[in-house]
Structure formats: C-alpha cells, structure tokens
C-alpha positions as CSV (number, residue, x, y, z in Angstrom):
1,X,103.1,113.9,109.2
2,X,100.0,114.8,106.9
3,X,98.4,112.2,105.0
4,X,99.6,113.4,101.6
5,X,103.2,113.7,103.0
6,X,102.8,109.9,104.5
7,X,101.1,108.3,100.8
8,X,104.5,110.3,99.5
9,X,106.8,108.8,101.9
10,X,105.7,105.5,102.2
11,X,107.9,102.3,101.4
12,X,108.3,99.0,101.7
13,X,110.9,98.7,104.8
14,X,112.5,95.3,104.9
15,X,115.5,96.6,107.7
16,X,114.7,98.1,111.2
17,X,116.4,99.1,113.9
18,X,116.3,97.7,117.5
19,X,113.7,100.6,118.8
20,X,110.3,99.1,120.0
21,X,107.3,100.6,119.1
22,X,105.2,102.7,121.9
23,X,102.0,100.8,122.6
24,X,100.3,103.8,122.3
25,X,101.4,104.1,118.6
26,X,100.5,100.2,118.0
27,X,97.2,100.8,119.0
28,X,96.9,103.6,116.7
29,X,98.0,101.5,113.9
30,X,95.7,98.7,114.9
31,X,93.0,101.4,115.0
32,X,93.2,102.2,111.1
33,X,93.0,99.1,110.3
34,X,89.9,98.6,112.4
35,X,88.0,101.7,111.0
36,X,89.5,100.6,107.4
37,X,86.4,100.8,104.6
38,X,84.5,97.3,104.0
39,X,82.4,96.2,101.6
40,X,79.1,96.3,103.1
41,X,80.8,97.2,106.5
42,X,81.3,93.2,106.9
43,X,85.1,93.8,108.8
44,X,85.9,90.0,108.0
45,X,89.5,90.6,109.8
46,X,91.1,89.8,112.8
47,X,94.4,91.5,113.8
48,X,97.2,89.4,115.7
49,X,99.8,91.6,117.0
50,X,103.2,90.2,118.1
51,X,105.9,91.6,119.2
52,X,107.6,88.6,120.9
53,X,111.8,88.1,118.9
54,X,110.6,84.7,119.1
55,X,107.5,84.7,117.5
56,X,109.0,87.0,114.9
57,X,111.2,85.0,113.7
58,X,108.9,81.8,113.6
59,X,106.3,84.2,111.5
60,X,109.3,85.4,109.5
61,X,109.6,81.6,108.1
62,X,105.6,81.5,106.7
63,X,106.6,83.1,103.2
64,X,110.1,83.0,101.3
65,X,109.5,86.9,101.1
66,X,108.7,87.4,104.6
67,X,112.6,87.3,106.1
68,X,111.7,90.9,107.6
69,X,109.3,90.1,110.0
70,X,112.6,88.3,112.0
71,X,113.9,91.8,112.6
72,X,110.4,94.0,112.9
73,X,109.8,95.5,116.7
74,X,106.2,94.1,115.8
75,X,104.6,91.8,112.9
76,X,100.5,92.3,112.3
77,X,99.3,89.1,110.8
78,X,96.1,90.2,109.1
79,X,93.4,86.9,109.7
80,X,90.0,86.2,108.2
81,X,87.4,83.0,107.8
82,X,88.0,81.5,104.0
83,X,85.3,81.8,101.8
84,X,83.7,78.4,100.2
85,X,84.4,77.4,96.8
86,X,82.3,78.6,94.3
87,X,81.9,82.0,95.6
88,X,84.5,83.7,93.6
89,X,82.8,87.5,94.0
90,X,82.9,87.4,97.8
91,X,86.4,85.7,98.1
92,X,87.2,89.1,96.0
93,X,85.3,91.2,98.5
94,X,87.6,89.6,101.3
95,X,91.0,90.1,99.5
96,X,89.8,93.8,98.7
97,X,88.9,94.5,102.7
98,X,91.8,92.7,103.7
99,X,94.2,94.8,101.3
100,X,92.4,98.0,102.6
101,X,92.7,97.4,106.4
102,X,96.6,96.4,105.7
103,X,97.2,100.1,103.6
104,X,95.5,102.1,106.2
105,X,97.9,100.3,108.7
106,X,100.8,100.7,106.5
107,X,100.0,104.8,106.1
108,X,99.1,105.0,109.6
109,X,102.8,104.0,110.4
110,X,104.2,105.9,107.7
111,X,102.5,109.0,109.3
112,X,104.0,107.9,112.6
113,X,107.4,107.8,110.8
114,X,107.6,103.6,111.4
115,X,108.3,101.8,108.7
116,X,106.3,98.9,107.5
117,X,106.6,95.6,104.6
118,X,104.1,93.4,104.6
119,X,104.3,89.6,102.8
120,X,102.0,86.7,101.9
121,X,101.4,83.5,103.6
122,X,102.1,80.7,101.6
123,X,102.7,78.1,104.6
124,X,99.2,78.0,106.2
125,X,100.0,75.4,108.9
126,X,103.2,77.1,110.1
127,X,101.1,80.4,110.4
128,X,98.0,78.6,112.5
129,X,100.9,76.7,114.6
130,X,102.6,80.6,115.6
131,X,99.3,82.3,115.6
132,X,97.5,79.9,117.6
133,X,94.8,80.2,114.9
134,X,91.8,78.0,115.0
135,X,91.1,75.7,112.4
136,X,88.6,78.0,110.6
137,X,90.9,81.0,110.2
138,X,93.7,81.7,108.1
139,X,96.7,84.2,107.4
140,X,96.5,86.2,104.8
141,X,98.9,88.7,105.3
142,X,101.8,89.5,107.8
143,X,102.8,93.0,107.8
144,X,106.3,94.1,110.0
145,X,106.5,97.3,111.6
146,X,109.6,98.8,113.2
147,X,111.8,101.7,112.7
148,X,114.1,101.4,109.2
149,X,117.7,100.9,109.7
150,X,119.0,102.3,106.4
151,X,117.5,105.4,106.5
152,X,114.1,107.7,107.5
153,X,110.8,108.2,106.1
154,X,110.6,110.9,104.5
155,X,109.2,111.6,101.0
156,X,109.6,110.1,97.6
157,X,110.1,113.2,95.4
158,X,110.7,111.0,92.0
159,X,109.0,107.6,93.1
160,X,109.6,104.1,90.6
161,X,106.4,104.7,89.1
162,X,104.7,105.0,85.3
163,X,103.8,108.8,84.7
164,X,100.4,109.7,86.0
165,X,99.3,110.1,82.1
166,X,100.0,106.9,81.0
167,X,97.8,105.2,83.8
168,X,95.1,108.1,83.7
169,X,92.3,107.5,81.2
170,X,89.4,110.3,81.6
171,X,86.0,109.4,80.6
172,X,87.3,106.3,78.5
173,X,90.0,104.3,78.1
C-alpha cells in the first residue's frame, strides 16, 4: 500500500481477528516509530511490545477505552520519563514526539493492511505492574494491532471529517 492510500485507509480498529502478526512486520512497525521525527532529535520513548493473551488483557484494563487491546495479536505501550512540574513547554514537546512515533506506527500498520486503536492510560500503577515499568517511567499510550474482524483496510472515499475549506486558512486566518 502507498502512503497516500494508507493516511486514506486508516482507522481506528477496535475488533481483530485471531491471526498473529509476523515478527517481521512488528519490527517494521516498531521501526517507524523509532525513526518517527523529534523535537530536537531527543526520542524520549520507549516501545514495549506484547503479544502475550495474558498480558493483553491485563493492559486492556489500564483505560475504560482501552477494552481492544484484550483481543489485539499485539498491544505497543508507548513509555517515556515524566517531565517536572513547571516545565510546561517541554511536557508539550514529549506529548507531540510521543503522538508522532504512535501515528507513524499506526500508518505503518495500515500500510501493512493491520489494523490498529490506540488508548490513554489513566491507571498508571496497573500499567507499571503489566509493563514491568520502573518507577521513573510511565505509560502514555497503548496502541493494539491485529488484523480487523469486521472488515479490511481499505480506503475511506468519504471520511467523517469537516470539508478541507472550512479548516484551511491560507495566509491568515
């Protein structure tokens, strides 16, 4: 799939089938996330891949929206160092890396025809307990990948988005 094909296919897939996903086509998921653009090329993230129906379904339970990762063939829980208090502009650098490196993931699935949903973290404890994340790390994200059950990939011809021309504003707003 080319890449304007996969931004045109992409969705949030909350329902997947039993297939697992090849290693081979992990890895290359994990790899755009690793080469994602960062601000000052600081790569604050850490990538925790599981694949374990165990594990899923512990992760599943860190976020009322993340019920999807139960049923994934694998779950990416997206991990990074907090920033202090008080240092507002580089806690929005961090939330602005981390949201990149989980797109490029998402569209490198999409463009291997996996599906992918990703969800907050809103019990930190639970996610350190599954992860095995030490106590200076936490969860920001948990993204599910996996094969969707209710139908393929493909693209989006009339997506549930405003017009182009009411979000575009050349030159000024």
């Amino acid at each position: 799939m080319e890449t304007w094909e996969a931004i045109r296919s992409r969705r949030n897939v909350r329902s997947f089938t039993d297939q697992p996903i090849p290693g081979d086509h992990l890895d290359e998921i994990l790899e755009a996330g690793r080469r994602a653009p960062s601000s000052r090329n600081w790569q604050p993230w850490d990538f925790v891949v599981v694949t374990s129906r165990a594990t899923l379904t512990e992760l599943s339970r860190v976020h009322a929206g993340a019920a999807h990762v139960a049923d994934a063939a694998a779950a990416v829980a997206v991990v990074a160092t907090p920033v202090p208090p008080g240092e507002d502009r580089r806690r929005g650098t961090l939330y602005f890396d981390l949201g990149q490196a989980t797109m490029s993931m998402m569209l490198a699935a999409t463009g291997l025809r996996i599906g992918s949903g990703h969800a907050g973290v809103s019990d930190q404890d639970l996610a350190r307990k599954v992860l095995g994340l030490p106590a200076d790390k936490f969860c920001a994200y948990v993204v599910s990948f996996g094969y969707p059950a209710d139908r393929a990939l493909s693209m989006i011809r009339h997506p549930d988005r405003r017009p182009l021309a009411q979000i575009v504003h050349r030159e000024q707003y």
